[in-house]
C-alpha positions as a Markdown table, in Angstrom:
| # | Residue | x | y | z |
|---|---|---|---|---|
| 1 | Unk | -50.9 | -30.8 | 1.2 |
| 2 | Unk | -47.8 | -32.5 | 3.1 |
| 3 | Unk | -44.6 | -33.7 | 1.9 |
| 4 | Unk | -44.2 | -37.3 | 0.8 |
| 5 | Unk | -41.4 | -39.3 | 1.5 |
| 6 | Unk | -40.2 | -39.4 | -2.0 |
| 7 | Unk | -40.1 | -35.2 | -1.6 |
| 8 | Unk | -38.4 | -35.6 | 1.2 |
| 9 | Unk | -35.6 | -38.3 | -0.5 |
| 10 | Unk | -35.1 | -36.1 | -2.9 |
| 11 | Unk | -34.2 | -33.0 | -1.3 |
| 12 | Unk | -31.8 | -35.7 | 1.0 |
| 13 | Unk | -30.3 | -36.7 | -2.2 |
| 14 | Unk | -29.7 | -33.0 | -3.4 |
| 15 | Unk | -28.2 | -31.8 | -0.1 |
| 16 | Unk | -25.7 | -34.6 | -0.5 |
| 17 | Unk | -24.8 | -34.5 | -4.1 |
| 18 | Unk | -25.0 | -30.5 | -4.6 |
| 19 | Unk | -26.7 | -30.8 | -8.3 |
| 20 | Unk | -29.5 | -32.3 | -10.0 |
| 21 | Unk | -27.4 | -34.5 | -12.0 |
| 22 | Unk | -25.9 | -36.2 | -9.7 |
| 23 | Unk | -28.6 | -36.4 | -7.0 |
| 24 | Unk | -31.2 | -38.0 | -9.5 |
| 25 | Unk | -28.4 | -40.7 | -10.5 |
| 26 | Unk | -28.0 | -42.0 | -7.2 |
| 27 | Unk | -32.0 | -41.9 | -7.2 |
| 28 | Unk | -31.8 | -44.0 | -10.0 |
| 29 | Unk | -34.5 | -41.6 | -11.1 |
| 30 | Unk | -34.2 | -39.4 | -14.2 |
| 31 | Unk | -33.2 | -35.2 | -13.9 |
| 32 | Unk | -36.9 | -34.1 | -14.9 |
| 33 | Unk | -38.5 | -36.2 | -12.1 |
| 34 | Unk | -36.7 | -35.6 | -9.5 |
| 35 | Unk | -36.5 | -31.5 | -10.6 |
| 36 | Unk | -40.5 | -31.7 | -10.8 |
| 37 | Unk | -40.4 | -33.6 | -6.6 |
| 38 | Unk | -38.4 | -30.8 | -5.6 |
| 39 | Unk | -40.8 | -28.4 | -6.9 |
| 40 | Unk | -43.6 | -30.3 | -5.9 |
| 41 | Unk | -42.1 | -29.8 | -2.2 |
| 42 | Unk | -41.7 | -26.5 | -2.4 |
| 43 | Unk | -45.1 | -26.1 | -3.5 |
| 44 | Unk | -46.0 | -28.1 | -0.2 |
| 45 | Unk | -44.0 | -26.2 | 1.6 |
| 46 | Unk | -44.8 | -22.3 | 0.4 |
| 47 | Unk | -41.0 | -22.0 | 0.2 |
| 48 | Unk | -38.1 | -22.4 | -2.4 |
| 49 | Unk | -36.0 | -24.9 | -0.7 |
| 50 | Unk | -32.6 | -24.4 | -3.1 |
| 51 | Unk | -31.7 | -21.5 | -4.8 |
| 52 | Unk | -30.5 | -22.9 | -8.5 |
| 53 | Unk | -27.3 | -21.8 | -10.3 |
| 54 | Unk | -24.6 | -22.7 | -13.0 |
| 55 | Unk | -22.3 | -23.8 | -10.2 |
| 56 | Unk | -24.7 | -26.2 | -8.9 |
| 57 | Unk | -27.5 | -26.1 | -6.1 |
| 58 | Unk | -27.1 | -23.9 | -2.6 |
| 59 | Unk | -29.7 | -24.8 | -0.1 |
| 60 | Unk | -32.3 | -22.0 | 1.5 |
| 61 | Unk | -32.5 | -21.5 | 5.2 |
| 62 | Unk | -36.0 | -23.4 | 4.5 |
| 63 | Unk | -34.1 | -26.5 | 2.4 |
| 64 | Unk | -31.3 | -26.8 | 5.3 |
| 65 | Unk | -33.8 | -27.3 | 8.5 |
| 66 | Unk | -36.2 | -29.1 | 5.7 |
| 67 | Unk | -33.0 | -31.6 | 5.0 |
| 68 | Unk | -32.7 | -31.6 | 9.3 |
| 69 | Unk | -35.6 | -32.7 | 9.5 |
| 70 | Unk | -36.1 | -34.8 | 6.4 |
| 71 | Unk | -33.0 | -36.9 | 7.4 |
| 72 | Unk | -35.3 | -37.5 | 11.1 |
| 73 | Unk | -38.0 | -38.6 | 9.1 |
| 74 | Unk | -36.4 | -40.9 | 6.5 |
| 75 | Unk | -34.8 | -42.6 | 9.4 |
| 76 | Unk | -37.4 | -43.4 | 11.7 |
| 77 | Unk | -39.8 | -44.7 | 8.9 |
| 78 | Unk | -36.7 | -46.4 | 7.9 |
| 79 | Unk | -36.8 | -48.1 | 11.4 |
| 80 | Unk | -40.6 | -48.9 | 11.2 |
| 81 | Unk | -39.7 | -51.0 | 7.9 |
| 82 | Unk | -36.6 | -53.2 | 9.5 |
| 83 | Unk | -38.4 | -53.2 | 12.8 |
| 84 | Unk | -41.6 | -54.9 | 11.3 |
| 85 | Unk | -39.3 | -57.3 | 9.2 |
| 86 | Unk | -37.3 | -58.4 | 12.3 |
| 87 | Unk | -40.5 | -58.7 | 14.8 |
| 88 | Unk | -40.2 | -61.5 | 16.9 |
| 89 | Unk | -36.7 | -62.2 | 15.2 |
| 90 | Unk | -34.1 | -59.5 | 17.0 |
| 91 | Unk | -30.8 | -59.3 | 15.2 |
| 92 | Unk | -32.1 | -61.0 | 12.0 |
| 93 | Unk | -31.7 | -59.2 | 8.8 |
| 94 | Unk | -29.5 | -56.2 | 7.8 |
| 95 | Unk | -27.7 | -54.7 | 10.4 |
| 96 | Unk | -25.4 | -51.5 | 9.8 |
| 97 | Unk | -22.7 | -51.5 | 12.7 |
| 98 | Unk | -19.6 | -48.7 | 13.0 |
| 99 | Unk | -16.8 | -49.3 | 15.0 |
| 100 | Unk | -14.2 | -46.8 | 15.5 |
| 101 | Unk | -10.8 | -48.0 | 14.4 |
| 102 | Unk | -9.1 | -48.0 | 17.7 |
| 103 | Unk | -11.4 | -51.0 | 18.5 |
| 104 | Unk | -12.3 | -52.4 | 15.5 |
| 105 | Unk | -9.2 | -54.7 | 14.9 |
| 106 | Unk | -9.1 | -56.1 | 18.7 |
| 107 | Unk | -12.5 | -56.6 | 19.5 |
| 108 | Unk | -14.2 | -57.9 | 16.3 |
| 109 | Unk | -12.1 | -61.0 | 15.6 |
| 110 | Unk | -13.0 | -62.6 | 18.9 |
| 111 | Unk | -17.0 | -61.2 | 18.8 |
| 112 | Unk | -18.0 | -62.0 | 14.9 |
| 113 | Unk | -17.9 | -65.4 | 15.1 |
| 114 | Unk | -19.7 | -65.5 | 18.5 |
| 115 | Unk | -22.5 | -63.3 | 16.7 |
| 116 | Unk | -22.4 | -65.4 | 13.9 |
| 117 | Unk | -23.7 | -68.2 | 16.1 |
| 118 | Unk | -26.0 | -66.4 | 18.3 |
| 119 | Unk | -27.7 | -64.8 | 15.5 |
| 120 | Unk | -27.2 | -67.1 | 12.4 |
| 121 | Unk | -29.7 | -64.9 | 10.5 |
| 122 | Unk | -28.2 | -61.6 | 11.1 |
| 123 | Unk | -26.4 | -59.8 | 7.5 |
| 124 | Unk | -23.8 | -57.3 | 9.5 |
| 125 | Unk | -22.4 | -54.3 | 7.6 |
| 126 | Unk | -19.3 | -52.8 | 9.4 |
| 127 | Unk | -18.6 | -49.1 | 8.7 |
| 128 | Unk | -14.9 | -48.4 | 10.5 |
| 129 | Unk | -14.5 | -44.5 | 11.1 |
| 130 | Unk | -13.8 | -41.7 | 13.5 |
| 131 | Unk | -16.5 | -41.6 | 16.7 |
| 132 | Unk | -17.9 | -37.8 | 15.1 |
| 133 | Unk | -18.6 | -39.3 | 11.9 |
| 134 | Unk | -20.6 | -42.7 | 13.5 |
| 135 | Unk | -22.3 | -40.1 | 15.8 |
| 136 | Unk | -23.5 | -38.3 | 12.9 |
| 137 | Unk | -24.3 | -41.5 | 10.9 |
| 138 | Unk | -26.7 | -42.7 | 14.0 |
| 139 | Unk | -28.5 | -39.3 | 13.7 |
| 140 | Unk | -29.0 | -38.9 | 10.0 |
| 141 | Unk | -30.2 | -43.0 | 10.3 |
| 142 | Unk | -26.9 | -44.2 | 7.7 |
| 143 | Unk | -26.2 | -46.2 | 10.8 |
| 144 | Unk | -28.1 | -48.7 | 13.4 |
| 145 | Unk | -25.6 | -48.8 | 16.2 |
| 146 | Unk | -21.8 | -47.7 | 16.7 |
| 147 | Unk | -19.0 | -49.6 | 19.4 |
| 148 | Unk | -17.5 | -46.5 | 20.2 |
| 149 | Unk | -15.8 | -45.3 | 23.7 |
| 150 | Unk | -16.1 | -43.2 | 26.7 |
| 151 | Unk | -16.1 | -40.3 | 27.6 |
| 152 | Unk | -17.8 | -38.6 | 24.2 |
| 153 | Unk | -20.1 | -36.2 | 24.1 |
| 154 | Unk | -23.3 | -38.6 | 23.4 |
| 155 | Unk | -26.5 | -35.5 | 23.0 |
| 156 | Unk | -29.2 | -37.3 | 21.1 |
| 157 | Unk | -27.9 | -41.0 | 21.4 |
| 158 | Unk | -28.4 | -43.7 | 23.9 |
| 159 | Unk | -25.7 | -46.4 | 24.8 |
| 160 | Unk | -25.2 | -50.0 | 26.5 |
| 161 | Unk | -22.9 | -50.3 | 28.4 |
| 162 | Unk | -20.0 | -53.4 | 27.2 |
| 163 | Unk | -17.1 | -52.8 | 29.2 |
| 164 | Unk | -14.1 | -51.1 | 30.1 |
| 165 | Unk | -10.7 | -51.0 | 29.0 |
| 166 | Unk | -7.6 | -50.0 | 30.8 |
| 167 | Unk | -4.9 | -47.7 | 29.5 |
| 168 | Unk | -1.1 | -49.1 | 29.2 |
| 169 | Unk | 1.4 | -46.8 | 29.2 |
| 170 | Unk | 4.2 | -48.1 | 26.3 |
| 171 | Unk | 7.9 | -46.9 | 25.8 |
| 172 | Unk | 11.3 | -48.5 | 23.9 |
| 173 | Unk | 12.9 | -51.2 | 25.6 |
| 174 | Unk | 14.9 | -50.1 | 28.3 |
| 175 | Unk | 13.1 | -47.1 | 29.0 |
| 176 | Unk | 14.3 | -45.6 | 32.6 |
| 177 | Unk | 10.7 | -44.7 | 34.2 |
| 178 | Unk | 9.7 | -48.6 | 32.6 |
| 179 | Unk | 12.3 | -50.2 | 35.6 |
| 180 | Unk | 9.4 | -50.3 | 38.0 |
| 181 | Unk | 6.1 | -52.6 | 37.8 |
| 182 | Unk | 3.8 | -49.3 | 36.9 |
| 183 | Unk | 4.7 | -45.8 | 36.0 |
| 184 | Unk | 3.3 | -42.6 | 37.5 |
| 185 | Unk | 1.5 | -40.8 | 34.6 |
| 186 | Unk | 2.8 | -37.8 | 35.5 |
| 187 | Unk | 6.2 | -39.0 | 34.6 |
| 188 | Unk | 5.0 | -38.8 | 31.5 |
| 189 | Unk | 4.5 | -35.5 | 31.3 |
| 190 | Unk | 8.1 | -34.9 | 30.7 |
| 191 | Unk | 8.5 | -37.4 | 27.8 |
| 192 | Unk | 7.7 | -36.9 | 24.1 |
| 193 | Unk | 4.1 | -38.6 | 24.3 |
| 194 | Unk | 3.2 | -39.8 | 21.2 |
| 195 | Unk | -0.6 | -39.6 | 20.0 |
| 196 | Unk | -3.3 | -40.5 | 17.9 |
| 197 | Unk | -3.7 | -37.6 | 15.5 |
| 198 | Unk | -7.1 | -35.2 | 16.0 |
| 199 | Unk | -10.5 | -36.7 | 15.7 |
| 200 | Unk | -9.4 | -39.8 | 17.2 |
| 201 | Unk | -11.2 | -40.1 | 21.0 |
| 202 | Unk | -8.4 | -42.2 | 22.4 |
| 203 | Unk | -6.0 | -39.1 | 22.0 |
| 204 | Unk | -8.2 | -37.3 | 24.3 |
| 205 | Unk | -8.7 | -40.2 | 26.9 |
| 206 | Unk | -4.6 | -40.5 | 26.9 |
| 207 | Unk | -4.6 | -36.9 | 27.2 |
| 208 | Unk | -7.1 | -37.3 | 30.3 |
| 209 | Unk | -5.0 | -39.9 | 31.6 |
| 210 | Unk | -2.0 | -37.7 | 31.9 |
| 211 | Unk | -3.9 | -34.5 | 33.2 |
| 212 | Unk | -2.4 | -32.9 | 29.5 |
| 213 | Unk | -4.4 | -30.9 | 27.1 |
| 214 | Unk | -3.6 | -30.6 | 23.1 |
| 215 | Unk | -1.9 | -27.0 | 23.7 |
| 216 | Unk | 0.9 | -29.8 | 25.1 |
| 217 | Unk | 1.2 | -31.7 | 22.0 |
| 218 | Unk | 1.5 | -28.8 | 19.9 |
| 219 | Unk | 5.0 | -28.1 | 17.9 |
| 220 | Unk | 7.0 | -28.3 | 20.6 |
| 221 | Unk | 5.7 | -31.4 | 21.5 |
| 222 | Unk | 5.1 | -35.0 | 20.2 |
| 223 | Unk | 4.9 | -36.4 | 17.0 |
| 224 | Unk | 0.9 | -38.1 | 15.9 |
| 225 | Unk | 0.3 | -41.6 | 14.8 |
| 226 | Unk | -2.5 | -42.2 | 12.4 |
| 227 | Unk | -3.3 | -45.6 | 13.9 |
| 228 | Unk | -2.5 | -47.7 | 16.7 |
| 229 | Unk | 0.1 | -49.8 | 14.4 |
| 230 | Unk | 1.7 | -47.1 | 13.4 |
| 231 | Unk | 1.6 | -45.3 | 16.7 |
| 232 | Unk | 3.3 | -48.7 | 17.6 |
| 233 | Unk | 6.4 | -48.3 | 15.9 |
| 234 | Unk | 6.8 | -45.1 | 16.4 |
| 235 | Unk | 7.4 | -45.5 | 20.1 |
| 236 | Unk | 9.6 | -49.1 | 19.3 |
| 237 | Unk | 11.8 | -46.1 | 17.3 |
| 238 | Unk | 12.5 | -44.4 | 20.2 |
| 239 | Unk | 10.4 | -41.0 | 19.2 |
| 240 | Unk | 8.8 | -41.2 | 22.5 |
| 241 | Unk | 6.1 | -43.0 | 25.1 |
| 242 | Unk | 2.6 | -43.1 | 24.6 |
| 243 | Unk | -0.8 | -44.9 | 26.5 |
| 244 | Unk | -2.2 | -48.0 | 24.6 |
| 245 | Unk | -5.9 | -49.9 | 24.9 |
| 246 | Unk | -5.2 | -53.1 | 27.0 |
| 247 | Unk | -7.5 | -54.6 | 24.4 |
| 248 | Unk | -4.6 | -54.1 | 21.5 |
| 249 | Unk | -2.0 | -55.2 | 24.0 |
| 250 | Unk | -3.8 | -57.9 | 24.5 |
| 251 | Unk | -4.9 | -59.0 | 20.8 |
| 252 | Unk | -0.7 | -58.5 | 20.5 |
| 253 | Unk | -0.1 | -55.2 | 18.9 |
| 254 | Unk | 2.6 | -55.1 | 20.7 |
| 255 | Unk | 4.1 | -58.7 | 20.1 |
| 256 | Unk | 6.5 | -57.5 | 17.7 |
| 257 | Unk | 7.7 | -54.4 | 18.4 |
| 258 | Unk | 10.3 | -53.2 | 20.0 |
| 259 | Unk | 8.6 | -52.2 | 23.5 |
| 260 | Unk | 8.0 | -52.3 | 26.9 |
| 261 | Unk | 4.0 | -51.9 | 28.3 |
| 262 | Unk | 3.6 | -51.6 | 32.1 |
| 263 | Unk | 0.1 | -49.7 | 33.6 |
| 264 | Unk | 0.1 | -47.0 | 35.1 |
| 265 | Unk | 0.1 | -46.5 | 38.9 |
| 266 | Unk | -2.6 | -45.5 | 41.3 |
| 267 | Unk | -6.2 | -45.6 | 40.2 |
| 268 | Unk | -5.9 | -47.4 | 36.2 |
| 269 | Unk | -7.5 | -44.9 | 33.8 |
| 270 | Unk | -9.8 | -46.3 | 32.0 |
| 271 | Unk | -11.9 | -46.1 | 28.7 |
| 272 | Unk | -15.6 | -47.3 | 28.8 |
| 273 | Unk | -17.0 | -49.1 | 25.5 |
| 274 | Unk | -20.5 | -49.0 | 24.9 |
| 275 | Unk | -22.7 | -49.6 | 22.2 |
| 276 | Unk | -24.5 | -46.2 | 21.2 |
| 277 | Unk | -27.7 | -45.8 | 18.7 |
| 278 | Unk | -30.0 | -42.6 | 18.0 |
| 279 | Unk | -32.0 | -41.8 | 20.8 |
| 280 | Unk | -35.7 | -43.2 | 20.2 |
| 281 | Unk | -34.5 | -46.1 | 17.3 |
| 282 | Unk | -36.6 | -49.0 | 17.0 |
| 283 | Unk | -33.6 | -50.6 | 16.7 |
| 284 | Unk | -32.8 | -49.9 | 20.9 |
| 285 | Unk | -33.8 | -53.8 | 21.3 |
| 286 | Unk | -31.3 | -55.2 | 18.9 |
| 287 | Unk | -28.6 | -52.6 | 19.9 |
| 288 | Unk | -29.0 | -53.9 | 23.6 |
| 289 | Unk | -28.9 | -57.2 | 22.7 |
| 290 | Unk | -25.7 | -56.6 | 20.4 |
| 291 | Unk | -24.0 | -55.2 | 23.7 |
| 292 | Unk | -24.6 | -58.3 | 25.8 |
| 293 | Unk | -23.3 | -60.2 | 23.4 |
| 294 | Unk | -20.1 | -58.3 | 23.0 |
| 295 | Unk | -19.3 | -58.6 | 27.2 |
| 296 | Unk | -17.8 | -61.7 | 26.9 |
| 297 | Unk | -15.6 | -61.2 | 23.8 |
| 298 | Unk | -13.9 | -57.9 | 25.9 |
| 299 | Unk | -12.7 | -59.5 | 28.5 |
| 300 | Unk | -8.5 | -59.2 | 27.8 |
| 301 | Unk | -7.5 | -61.3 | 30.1 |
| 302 | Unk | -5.3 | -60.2 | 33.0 |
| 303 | Unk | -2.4 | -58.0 | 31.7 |
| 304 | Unk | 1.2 | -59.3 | 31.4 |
| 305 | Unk | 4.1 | -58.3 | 29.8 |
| 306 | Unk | 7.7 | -58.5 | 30.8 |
């Protein structure tokens, strides 16, 4: 006898909610039913998958690599539904999209509504979150296809390729190493460099660009943003320089503030955005497609700023 599906959802559902209770309300299934599929699975499986307590429910070794591979299961038949729903019509239908939030605000504005007319029968849901958790929301299938940026550690995805973006260095007006056209990035090492805050992947590609690691931005070093905005006006305060996407300088994060943005000299470092999905989707076609489309949209412009 083999698992069914409905096993299978279950056991997802208890991994996530940690007790019966809850599990079987987000089921929308009562406790006794989805108590008697989790027996019925381990039945199927020769194995108790959870060990039961007052405190709630602790997954076996079994019940985690079950839930592993439950969560690879659920996903691609997941797939094989919206796949045969959208044959012949690519991009029509639901659509679950993350964007990571250094992206998100700059490129979306300009791209929705040229998606909206490309693919007038396409119902996008936008998840904005850090490029760990839309890595992990490809994998467990929560997710269809991420924006995200490069370099990231990408094992078990594939990506498109959209574009690159530069990286800008920013200081306060009237900054001394700003006098020039560009600014050597390792001038920057001896300035308080402001950054994203952990989990974010621009903080490491600034970090890249300036041939730094995090042990220099530790407590003796600069303060961390937990945006872009903020990260703004933190620098416009005079607390320090930092490196910006030329996408945001270019959608005019840095309109109103109080700052000078000049790129940096020799080779331009550079961030690559792709569009990244789980390795071996159905949904590959659409994700491709959703890449192309996105080209055009992030093109900034040539840089300027006086």
């Amino acid at each position: 006898m083999l698992p069914t599906l409905r096993q299978l959802q279950y056991l997802k559902l208890l991994a996530e909610h940690g007790s019966f209770s809850r599990a079987a309300d987000a089921g929308h299934v009562t406790q006794p039913t989805l108590s008697a599929g989790i027996q019925e699975l381990e039945r199927a499986l020769g194995a108790p998958v959870v060990d039961r307590s007052r405190s709630g429910v602790i997954l076996t070794a079994v019940g985690e690599e079950a839930v592993r591979r439950a969560q690879d299961v659920l996903a691609r038949t997941e797939d094989l539904v919206q796949a045969a729903r959208s044959a012949g019509q690519p991009l029509s239908g639901r659509f679950r999209l993350g964007v990571i939030p250094t992206i998100a605000p700059f490129l979306l504005p300009k791209a929705l509504p040229i998606l909206r007319e490309r693919f007038p029968k396409l119902r996008l849901f936008l998840r904005e979150d850090l490029t760990s958790k839309l890595a992990a929301g490809l994998k467990a299938g929560a997710l269809d296809a991420a924006l995200i940026a490069l370099p990231y550690d990408t094992a078990g995805l594939e990506t498109a390729r959209v574009g690159d973006d530069e990286l800008l260095a920013a200081a306060p007006l009237n900054h001394p190493l700003f006098a020039q056209a560009t600014v050597a990035p390792e001038a920057l090492e001896r300035e308080d460099l402001i950054l994203l805050e952990d989990g974010h992947c621009l903080r490491e590609h600034a970090l890249s660009a300036c041939n730094l690691d995090n042990r220099a931005t530790g407590d003796g070093g600069a303060f961390a943003a937990t945006s872009l905005h903020t990260l703004v006006q933190m620098v416009g305060s005079g607390l320090g320089v930092s490196l910006l996407p030329a996408m945001a300088v270019a959608a005019g994060l840095a309109d109103q503030a109080q700052i000078m943005v000049r790129p940096l000299a020799d080779e331009a470092p550079q961030r690559e955005i792709v569009v990244a999905w789980r390795a071996g989707s159905s949904r590959e076609v659409e994700a491709r497609l959703l890449a192309e489309a996105l080209r055009g949209p992030l093109d900034p412009g040539r840089y300027s700023r006086n």
